[in-house]
N, C-alpha and C positions, 0 to 999 in steps of 0.2 A: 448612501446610494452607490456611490463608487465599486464599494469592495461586493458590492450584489450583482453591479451591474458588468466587471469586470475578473468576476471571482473564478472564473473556468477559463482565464488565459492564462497561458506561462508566466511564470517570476514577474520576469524583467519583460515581458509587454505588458501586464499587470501593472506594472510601476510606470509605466510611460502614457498607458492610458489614463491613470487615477490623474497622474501629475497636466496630463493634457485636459482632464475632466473639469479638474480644479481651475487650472488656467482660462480655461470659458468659463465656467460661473464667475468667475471674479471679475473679469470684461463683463460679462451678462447684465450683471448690477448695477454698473455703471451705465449701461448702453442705452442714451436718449431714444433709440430706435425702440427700443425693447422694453420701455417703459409701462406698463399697465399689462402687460404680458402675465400670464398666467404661468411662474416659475415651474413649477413640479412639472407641466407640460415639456417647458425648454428644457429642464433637467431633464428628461424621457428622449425627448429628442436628440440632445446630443450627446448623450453616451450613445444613443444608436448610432449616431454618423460617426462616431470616434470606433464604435465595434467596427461597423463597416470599413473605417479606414484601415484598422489593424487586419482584420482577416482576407483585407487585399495588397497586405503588405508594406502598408505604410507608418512606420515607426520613428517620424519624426513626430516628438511632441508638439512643437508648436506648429507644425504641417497640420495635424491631426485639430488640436485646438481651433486652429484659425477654421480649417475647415466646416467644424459643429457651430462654431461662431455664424461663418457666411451662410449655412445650410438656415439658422434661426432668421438672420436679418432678411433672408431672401424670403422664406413664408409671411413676414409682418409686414412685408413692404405689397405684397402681391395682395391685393386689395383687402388685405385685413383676412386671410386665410389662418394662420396663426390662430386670432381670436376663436375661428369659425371650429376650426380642429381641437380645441381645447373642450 
């Protein structure tokens, strides 16, 4: 999904997305919050908050990461929206 969902940025924001991509799914899995979660959704979701992040100029990885991270936990926690959007 990475290289799909980041494939029309440059190089090296290319590398910083996949790399910030990755670094949320790997939290994601772990995340008691995010547990019965419906992945391929979270996966949709936070490459989009991570595109969104880069083509506003924000190109710190783990900036970027944490952010798709807080964007997931803040729709499961909002009364089970997350589930309802999947």
């Amino acid at each position: 999904m990475p290289q799909r969902a980041f494939g029309d940025l440059v190089p090296e924001l290319r590398l910083v997305a996949v790399e910030a991509f990755q670094r949320a799914c790997h939290f994601v899995e772990r995340d008691p919050i995010l547990t019965g979660q419906d992945r391929e959704f979270l996966k949709r979701l936070m490459s989009d908050k991570i595109r969104q992040g880069v083509n506003t100029g924000e190109h710190d990885m783990l900036r970027l990461a944490n952010g798709a991270i807080s964007r997931a936990r803040q729709l499961a926690q909002e009364k089970g929206k997350l589930r309802a959007a999947a």
